[in-house]
PALO-904715 format. One record per residue (C-alpha): x, y, z; residue number from 1; residue in three letters. Coordinates in Angstrom, 1 decimal. Layout:
BEGIN
x:X	y:Y	z:Z	resi:NUM	resn:ALA
...
END
This chain:
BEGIN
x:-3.3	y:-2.1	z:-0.2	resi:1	resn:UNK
x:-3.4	y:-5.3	z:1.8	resi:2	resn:UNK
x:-6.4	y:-7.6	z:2.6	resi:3	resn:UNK
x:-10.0	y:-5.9	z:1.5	resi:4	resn:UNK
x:-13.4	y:-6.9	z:2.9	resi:5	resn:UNK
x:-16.2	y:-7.1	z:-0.6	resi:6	resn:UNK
x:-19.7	y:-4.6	z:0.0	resi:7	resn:UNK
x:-21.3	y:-5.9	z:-2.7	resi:8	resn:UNK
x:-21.9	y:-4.1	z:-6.0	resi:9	resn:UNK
x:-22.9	y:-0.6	z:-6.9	resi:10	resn:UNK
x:-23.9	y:0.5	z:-10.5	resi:11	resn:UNK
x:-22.0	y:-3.2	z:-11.4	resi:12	resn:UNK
x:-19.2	y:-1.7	z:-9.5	resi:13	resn:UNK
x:-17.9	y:-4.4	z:-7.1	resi:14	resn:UNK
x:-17.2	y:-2.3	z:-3.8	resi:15	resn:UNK
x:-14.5	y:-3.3	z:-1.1	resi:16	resn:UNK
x:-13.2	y:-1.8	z:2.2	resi:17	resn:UNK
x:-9.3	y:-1.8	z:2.8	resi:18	resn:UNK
x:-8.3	y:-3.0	z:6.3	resi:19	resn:UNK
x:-7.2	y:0.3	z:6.6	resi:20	resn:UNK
x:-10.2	y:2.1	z:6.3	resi:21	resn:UNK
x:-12.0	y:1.0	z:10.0	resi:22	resn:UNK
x:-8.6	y:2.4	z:11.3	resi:23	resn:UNK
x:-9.4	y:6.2	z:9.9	resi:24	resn:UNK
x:-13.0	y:5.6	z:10.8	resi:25	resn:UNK
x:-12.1	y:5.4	z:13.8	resi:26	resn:UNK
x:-9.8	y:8.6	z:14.4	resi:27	resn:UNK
x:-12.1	y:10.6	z:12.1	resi:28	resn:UNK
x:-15.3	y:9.9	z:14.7	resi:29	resn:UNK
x:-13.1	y:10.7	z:17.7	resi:30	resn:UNK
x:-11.3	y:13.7	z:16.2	resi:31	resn:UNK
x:-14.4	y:14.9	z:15.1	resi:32	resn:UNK
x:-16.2	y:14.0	z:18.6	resi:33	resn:UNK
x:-13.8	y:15.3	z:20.8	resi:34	resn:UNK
x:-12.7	y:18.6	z:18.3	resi:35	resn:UNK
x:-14.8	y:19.5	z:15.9	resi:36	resn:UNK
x:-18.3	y:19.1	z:17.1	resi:37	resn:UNK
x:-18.0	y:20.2	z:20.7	resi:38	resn:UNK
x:-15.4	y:22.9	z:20.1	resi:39	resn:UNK
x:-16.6	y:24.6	z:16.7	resi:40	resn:UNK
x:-20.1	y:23.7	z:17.0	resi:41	resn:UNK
x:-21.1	y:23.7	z:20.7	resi:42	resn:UNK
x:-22.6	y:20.7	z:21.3	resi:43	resn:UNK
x:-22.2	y:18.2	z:24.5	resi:44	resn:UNK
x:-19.7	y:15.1	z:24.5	resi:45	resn:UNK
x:-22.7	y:12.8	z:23.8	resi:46	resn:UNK
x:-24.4	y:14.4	z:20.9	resi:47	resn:UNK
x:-20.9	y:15.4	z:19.9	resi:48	resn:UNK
x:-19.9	y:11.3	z:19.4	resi:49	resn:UNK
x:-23.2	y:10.8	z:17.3	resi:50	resn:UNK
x:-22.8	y:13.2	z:15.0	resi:51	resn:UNK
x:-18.8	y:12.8	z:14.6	resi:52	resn:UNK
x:-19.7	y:8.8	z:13.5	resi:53	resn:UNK
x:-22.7	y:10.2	z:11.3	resi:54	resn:UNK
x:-20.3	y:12.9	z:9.9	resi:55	resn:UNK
x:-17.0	y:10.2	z:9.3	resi:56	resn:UNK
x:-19.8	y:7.3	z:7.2	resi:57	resn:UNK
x:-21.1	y:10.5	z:5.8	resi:58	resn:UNK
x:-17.8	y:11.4	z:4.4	resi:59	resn:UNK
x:-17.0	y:8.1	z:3.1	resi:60	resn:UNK
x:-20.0	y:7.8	z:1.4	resi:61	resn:UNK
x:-19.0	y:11.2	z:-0.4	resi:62	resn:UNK
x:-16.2	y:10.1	z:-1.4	resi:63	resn:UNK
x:-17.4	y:6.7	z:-2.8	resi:64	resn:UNK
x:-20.1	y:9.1	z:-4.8	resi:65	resn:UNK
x:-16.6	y:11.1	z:-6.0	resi:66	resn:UNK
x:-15.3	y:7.4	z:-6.9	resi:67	resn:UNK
x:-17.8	y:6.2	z:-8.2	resi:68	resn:UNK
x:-17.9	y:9.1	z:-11.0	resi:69	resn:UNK
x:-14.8	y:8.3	z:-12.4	resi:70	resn:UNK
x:-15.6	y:4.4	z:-12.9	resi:71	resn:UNK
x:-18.9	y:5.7	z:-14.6	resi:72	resn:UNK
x:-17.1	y:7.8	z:-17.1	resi:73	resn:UNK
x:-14.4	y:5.4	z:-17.3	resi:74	resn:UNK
x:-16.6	y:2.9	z:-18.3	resi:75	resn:UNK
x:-18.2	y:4.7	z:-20.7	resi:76	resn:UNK
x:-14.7	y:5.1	z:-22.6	resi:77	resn:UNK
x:-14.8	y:1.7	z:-23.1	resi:78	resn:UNK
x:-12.4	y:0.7	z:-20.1	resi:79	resn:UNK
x:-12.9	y:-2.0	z:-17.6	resi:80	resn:UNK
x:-13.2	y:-1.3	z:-14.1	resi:81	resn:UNK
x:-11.9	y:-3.9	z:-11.2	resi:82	resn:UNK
x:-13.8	y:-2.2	z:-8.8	resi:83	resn:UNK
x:-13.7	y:0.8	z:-6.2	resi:84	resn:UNK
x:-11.6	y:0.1	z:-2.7	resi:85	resn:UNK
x:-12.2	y:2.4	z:0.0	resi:86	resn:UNK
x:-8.8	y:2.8	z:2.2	resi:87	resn:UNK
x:-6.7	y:4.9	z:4.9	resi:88	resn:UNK
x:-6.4	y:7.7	z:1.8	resi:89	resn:UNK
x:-10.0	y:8.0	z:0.9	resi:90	resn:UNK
x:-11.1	y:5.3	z:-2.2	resi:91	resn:UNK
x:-9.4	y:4.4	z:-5.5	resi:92	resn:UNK
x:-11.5	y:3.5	z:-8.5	resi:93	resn:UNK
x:-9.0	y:0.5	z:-9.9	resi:94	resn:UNK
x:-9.1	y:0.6	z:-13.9	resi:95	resn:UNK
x:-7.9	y:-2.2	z:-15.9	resi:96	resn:UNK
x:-6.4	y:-0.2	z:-18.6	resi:97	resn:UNK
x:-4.9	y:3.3	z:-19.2	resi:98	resn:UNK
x:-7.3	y:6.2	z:-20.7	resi:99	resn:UNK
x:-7.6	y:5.5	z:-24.6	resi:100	resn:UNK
x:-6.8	y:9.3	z:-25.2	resi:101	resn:UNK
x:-5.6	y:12.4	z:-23.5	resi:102	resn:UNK
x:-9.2	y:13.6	z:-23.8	resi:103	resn:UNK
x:-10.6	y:10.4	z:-22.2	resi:104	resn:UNK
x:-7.8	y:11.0	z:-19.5	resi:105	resn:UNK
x:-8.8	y:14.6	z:-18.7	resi:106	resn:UNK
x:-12.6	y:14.0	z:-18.6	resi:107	resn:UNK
x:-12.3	y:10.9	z:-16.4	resi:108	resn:UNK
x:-10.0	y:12.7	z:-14.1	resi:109	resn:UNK
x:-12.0	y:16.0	z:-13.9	resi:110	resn:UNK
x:-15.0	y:14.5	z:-13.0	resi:111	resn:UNK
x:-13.9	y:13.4	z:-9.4	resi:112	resn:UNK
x:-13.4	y:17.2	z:-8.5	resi:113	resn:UNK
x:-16.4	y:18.3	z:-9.7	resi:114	resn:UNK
x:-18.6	y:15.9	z:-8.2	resi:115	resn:UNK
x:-16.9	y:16.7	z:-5.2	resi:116	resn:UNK
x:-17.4	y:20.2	z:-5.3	resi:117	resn:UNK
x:-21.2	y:19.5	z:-6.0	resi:118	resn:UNK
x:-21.4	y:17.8	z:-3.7	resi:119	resn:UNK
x:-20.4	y:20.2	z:-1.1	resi:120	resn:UNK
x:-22.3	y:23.0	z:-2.6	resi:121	resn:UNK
x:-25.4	y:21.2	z:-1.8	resi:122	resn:UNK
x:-24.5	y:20.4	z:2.0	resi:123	resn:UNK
x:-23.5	y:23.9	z:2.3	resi:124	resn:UNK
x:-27.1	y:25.1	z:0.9	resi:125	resn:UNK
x:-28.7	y:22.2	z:3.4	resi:126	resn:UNK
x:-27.0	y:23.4	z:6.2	resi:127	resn:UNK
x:-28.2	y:27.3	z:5.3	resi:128	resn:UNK
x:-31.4	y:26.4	z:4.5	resi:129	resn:UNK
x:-31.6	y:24.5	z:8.2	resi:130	resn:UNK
x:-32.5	y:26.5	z:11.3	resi:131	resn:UNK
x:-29.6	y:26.9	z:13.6	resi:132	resn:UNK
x:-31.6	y:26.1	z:16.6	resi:133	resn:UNK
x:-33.7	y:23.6	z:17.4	resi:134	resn:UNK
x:-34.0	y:20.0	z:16.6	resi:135	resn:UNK
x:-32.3	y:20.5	z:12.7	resi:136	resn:UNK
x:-29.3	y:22.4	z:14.7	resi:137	resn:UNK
x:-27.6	y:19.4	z:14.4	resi:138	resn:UNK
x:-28.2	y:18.1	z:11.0	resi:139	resn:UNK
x:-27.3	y:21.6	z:9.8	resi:140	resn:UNK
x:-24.1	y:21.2	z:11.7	resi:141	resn:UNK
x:-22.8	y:18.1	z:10.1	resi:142	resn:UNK
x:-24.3	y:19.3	z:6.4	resi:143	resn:UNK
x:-21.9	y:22.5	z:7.1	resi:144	resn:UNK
x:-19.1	y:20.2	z:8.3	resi:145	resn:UNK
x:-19.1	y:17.5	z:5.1	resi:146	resn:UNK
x:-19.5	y:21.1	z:2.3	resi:147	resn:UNK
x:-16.5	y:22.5	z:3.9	resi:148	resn:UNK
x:-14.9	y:19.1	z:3.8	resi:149	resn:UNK
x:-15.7	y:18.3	z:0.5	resi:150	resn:UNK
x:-14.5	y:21.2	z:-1.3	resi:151	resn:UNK
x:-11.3	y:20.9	z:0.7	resi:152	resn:UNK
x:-11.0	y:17.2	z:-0.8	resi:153	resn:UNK
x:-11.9	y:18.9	z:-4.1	resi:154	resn:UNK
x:-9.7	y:21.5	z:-3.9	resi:155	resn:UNK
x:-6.6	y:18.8	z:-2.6	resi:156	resn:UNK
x:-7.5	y:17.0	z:-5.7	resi:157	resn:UNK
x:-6.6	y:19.4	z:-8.0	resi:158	resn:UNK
x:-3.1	y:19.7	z:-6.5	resi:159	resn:UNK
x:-1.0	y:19.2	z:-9.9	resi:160	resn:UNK
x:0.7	y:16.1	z:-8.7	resi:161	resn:UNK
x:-0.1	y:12.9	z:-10.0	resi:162	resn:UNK
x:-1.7	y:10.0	z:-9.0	resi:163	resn:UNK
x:-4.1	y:12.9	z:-7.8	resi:164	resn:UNK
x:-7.0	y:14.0	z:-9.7	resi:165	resn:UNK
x:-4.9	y:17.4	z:-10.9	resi:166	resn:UNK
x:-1.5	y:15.1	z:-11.4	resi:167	resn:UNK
x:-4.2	y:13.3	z:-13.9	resi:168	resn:UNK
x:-5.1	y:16.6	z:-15.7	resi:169	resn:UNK
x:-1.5	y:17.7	z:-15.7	resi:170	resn:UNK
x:-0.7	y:14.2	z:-17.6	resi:171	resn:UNK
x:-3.8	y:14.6	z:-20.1	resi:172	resn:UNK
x:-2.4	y:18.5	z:-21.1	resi:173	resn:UNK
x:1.6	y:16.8	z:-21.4	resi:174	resn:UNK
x:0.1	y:13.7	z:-23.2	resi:175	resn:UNK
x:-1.7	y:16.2	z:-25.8	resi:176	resn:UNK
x:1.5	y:17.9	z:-26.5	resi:177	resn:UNK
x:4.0	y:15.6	z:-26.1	resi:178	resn:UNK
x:1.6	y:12.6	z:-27.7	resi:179	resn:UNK
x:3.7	y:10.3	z:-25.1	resi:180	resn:UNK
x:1.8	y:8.8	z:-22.2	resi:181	resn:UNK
x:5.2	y:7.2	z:-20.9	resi:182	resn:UNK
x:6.7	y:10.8	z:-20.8	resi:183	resn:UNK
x:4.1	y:12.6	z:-19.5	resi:184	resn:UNK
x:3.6	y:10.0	z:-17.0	resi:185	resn:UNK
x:6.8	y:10.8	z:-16.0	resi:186	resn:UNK
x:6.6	y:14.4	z:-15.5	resi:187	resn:UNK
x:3.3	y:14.1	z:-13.7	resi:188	resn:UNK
x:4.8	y:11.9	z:-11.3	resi:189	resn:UNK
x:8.0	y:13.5	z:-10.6	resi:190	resn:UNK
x:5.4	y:16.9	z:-10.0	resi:191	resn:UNK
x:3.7	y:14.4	z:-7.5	resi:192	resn:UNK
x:6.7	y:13.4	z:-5.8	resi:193	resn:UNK
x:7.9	y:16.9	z:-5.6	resi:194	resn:UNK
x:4.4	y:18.4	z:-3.9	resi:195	resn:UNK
x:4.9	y:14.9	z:-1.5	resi:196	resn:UNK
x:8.5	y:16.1	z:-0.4	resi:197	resn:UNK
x:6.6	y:20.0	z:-0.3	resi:198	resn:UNK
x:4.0	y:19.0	z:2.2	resi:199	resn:UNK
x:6.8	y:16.9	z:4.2	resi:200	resn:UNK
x:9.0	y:19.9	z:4.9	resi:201	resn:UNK
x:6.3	y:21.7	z:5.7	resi:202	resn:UNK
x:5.2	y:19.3	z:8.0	resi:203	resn:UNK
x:8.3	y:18.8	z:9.5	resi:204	resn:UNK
x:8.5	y:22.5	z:10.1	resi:205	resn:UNK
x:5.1	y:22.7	z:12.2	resi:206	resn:UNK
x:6.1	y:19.4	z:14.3	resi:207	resn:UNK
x:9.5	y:21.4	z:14.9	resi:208	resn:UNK
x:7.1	y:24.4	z:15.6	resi:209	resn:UNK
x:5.4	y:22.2	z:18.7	resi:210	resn:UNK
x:2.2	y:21.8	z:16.1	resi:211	resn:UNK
x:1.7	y:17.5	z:16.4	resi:212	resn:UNK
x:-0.7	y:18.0	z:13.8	resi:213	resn:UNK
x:2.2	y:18.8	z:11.3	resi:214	resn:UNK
x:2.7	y:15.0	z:11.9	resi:215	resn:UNK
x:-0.5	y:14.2	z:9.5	resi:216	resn:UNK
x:1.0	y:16.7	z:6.7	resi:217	resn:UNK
x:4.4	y:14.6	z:7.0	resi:218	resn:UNK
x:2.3	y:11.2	z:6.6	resi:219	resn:UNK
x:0.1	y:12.7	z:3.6	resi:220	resn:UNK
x:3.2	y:13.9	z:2.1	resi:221	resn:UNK
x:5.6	y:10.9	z:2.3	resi:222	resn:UNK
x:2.2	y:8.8	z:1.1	resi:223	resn:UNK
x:2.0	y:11.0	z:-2.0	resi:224	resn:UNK
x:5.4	y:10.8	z:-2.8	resi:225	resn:UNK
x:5.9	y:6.8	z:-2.8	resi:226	resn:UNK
x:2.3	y:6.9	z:-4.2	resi:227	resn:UNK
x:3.6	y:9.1	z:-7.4	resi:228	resn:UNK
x:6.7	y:7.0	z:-7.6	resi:229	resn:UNK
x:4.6	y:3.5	z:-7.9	resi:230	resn:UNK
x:2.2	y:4.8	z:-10.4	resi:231	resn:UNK
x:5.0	y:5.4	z:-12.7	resi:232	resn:UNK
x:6.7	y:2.4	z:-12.2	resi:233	resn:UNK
x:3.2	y:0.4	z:-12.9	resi:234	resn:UNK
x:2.7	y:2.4	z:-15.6	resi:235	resn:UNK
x:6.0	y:0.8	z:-17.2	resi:236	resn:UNK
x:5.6	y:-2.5	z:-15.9	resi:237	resn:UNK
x:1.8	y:-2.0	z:-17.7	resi:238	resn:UNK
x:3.5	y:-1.2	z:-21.0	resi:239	resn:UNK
x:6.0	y:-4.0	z:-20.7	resi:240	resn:UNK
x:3.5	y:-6.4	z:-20.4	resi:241	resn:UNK
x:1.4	y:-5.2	z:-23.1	resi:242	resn:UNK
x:0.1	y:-7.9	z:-25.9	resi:243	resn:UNK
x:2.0	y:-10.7	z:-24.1	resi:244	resn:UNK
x:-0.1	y:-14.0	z:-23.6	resi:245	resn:UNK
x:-0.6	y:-16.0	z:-20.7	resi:246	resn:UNK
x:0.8	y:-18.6	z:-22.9	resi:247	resn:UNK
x:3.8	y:-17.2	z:-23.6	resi:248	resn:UNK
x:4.8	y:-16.9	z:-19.7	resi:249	resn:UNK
x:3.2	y:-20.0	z:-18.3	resi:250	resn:UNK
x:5.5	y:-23.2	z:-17.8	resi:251	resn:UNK
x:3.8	y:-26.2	z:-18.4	resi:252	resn:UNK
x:6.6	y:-28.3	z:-16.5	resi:253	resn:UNK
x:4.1	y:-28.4	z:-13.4	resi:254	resn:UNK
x:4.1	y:-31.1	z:-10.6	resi:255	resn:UNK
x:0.5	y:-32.8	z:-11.3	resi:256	resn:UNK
x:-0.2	y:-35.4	z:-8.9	resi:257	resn:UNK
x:-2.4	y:-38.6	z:-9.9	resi:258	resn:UNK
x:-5.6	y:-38.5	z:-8.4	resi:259	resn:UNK
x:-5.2	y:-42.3	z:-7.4	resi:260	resn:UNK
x:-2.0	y:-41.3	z:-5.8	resi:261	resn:UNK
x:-1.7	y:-42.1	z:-1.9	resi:262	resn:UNK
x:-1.0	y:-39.4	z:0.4	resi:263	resn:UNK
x:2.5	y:-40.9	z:1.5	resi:264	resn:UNK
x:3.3	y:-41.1	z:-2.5	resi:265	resn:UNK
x:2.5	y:-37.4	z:-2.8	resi:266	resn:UNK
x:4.0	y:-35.9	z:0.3	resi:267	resn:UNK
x:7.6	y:-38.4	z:-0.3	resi:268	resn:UNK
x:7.6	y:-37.4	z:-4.0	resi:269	resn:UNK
x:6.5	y:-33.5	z:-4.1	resi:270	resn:UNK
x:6.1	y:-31.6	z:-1.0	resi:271	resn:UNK
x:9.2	y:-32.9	z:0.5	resi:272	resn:UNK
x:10.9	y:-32.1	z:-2.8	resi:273	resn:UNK
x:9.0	y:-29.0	z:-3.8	resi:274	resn:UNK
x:8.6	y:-25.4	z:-2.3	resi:275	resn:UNK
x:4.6	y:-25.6	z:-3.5	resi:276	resn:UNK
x:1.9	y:-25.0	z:-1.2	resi:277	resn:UNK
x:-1.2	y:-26.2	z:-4.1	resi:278	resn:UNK
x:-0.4	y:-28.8	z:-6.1	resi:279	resn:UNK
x:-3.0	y:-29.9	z:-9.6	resi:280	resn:UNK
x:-4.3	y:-32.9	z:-9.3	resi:281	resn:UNK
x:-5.6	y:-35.2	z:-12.3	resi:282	resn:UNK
x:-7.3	y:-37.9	z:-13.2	resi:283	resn:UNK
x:-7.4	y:-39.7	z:-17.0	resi:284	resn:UNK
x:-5.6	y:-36.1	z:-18.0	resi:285	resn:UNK
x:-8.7	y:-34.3	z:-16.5	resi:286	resn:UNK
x:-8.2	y:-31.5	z:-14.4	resi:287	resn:UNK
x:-9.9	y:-32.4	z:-11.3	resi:288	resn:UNK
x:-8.9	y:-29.9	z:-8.6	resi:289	resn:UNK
x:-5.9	y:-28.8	z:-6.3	resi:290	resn:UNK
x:-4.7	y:-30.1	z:-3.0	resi:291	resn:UNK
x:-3.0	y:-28.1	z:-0.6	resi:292	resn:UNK
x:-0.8	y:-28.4	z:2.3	resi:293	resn:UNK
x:-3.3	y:-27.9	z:4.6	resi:294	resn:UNK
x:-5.7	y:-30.4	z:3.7	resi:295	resn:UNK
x:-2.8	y:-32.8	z:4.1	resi:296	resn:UNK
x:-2.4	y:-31.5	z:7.6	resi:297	resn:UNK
x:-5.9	y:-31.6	z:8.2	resi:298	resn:UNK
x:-6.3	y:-35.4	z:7.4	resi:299	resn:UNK
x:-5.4	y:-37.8	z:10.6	resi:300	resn:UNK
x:-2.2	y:-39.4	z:9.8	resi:301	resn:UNK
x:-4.0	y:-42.7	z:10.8	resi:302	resn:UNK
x:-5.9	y:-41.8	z:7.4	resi:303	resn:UNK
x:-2.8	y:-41.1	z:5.0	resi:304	resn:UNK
x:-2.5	y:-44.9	z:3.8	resi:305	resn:UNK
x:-6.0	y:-45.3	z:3.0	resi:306	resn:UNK
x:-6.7	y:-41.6	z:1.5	resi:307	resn:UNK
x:-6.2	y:-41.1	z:-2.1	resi:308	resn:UNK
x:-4.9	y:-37.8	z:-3.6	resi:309	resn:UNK
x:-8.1	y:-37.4	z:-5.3	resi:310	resn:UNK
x:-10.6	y:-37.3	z:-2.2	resi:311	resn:UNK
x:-8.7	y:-34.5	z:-1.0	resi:312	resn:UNK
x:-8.8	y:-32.7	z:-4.3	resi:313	resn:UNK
x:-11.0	y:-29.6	z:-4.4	resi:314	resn:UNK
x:-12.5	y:-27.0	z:-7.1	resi:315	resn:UNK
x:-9.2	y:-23.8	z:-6.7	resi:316	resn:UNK
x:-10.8	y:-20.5	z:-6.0	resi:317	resn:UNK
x:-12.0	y:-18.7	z:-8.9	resi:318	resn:UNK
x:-9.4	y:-15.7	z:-8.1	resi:319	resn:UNK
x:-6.5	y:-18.4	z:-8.5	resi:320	resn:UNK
x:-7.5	y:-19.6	z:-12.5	resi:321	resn:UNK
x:-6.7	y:-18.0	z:-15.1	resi:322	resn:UNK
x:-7.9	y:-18.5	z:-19.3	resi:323	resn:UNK
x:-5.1	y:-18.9	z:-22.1	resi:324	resn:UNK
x:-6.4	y:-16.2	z:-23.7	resi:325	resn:UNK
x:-6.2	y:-13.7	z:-20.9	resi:326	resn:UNK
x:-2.8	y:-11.5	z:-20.7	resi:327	resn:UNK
x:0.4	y:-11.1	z:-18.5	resi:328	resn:UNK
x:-1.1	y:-7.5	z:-17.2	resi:329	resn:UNK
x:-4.0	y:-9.3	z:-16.1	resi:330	resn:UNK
x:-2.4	y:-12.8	z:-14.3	resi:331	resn:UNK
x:-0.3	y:-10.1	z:-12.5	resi:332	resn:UNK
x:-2.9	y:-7.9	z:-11.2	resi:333	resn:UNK
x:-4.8	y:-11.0	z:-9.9	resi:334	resn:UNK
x:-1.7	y:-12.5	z:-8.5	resi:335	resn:UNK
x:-1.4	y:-9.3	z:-6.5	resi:336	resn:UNK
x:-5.2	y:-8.7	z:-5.6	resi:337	resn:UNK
x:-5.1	y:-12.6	z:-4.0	resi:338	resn:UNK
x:-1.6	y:-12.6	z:-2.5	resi:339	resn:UNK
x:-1.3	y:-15.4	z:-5.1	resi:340	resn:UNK
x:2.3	y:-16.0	z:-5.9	resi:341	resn:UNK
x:1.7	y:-18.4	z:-8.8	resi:342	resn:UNK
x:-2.2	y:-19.3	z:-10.6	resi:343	resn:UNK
x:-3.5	y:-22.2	z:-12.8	resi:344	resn:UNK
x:-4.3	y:-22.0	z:-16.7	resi:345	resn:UNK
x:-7.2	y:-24.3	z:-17.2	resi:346	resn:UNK
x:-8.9	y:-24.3	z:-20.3	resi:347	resn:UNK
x:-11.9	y:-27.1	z:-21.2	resi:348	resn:UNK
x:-11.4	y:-29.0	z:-18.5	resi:349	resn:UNK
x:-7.4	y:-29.1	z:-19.0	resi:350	resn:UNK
x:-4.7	y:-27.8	z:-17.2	resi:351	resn:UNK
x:-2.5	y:-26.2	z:-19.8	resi:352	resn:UNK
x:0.2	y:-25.1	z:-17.2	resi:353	resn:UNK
x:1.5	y:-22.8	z:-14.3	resi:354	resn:UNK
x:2.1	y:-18.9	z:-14.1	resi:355	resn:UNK
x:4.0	y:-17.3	z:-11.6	resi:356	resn:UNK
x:4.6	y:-14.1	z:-10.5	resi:357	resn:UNK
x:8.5	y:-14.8	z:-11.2	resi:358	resn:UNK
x:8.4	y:-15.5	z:-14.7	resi:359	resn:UNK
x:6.7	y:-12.9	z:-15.6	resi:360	resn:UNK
x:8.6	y:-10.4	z:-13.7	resi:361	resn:UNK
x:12.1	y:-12.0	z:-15.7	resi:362	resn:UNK
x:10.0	y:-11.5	z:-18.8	resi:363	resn:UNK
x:10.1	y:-7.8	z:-17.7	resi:364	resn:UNK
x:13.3	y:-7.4	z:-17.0	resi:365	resn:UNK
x:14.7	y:-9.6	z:-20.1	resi:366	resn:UNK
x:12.5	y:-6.4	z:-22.1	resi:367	resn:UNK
x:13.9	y:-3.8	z:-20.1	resi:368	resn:UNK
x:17.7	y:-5.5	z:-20.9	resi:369	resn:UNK
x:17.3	y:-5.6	z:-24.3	resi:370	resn:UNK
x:15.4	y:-2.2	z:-24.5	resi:371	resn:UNK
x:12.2	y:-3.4	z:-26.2	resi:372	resn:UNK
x:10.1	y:-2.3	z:-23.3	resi:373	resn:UNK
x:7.5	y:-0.2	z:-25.0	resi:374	resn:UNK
END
């Protein structure tokens, strides 16, 4: 997913909106506005753009609920939860760490279907127990709309193809036989990727057939597919980089620039000689912020002979430190999350060294090479 927009918190879950979603908030209203309201429910092109925006938050908000349920069970299994990112697909609850168990797996997994099939159960009995005329028509109308919806999401979750909610099920059932997450990981995936390549031909067929919306089946499909095939590979890349330290990928031969350092020192001797963007400044050996390009670009040239390194130093953003003590799994998953290629180690005050995403992905591949990749 790229660049996310942060809610706020829910339960303690931190919630976020992909760029993505505001695009399929905005076909979902006018699909629903111009199809489904006015064609299967009757109503006029004004009321029908109402209830199709109601309908589309509506349905987001059902599937945070069905999101949210897996972070709840999740966390109580003992594993950390990044957060839950709503996106072009629907939402994704991120978890830090694989299920514990193939029990923990299924339960965690099967609790996203059947919150979404309660949930649609009850909009279906709202919209039955509303009047079908009057005022509530409407209400009733979009309560029918989000039961039939929902079960169809629940009922596309259980599709036995993982990273889906059913590929998860199918992975719990070949991790308890097989007792290997790596291999049933594998099998789940390749069952996803085969049900992606399914819905594409089937797709294909309809668009061939003159039905455009055989178009959406090929996108779903193809999405599945590459989705399947990247959860493997993480799944590896996880496993690779289990029980190795921050320390033991971080270079501590980093360009630190002396606070007391002029700004024609430090762009002559590092950014004309380096490819870095931040650079640690320090004073005494004290860690006492970063400067970037831009704030050297920022500062009137007049300015650079009389400006010290260190009045341009500034506190790096939280997501761009890391602890010793944290892991490899972790540096990479926040390198990703920022669009961070490289983060700072600071402990007490001190900058202990650089991590990149490079060096860790060599560490990787040194494993896979010598076939100690667990």
């Amino acid at each position: 997913m790229g660049g996310s927009i942060r809610l706020g918190t829910l339960l303690g879950f931190e919630i976020r909106l992909d760029f993505s979603w505001f695009l399929v908030l905005v076909l979902m209203t006018w699909t629903l506005s111009t199809g489904v309201f006015p064609t299967v429910y009757g109503f006029a092109p004004q009321i029908s753009w109402v209830l199709g925006a109601i309908s589309a938050l509506l349905l987001f908000a059902s599937v945070l609920v069905h999101e949210l349920s897996h972070a709840i069970v999740a966390r109580q299994h003992g594993i950390e939860v990044h957060g839950i990112t709503l996106f072009l697909f629907g939402g994704v609850a991120q978890l830090k760490d694989e299920p514990p168990s193939p029990k923990a797996e299924f339960l965690i997994s099967g609790i996203g279907p059947v919150t979404s099939l309660a949930i649609g159960a009850a909009c279906l009995g709202v919209s039955m127990a509303l009047p079908l005329t009057g005022a509530l028509r409407a209400a009733a109308a979009v309560f029918n709309y989000l039961g039939i919806v929902n079960i169809a999401l629940a009922l596309f979750n259980l599709i036995p193809g993982f990273p889906l909610d059913g590929g998860r099920l199918l992975r719990s059932a070949i991790w308890r036989f097989t007792g290997n997450i790596r291999k049933a990981t594998q099998w789940s995936a390749l069952s996803g990727q085969a049900f992606g390549w399914l819905m594409m031909g089937f797709g294909l067929l309809r668009v061939l057939a003159g039905d455009l919306g055989g178009v959406w089946l090929l996108f779903v499909g193809w999405f599945l597919s590459r989705a399947a095939q990247s959860a493997y590979q993480q799944l590896l890349l996880r496993r690779a980089l289990c029980g190795v330290s921050v320390s033991q990928v971080m270079t501590q031969e980093v360009p630190i620039i002396d606070a007391e350092s002029r700004i024609p020192e430090f762009v002559e001797n590092y950014v004309l000689r380096h490819e870095h963007t931040v650079y640690p400044v320090t004073r005494d050996g004290d860690f006492v912020g970063v400067i970037t390009l831009d704030d050297v670009r920022q500062l009137d040239r007049d300015l650079w002979g009389v400006t010290c390194v260190g009045a341009l130093a500034h506190e790096p953003e939280e997501a761009r430190v890391l602890h010793h003590d944290q892991d490899a799994w972790d540096a990479l998953t926040q390198m990703v999350e920022n669009d961070a290629p490289r983060l700072l180690v600071v402990d007490n005050g001190k900058l202990e060294g650089i991590v990149s995403r490079e060096a860790i992905l060599r560490l990787v591949q040194m494993k896979a090479r010598l076939g100690i990749a667990r």
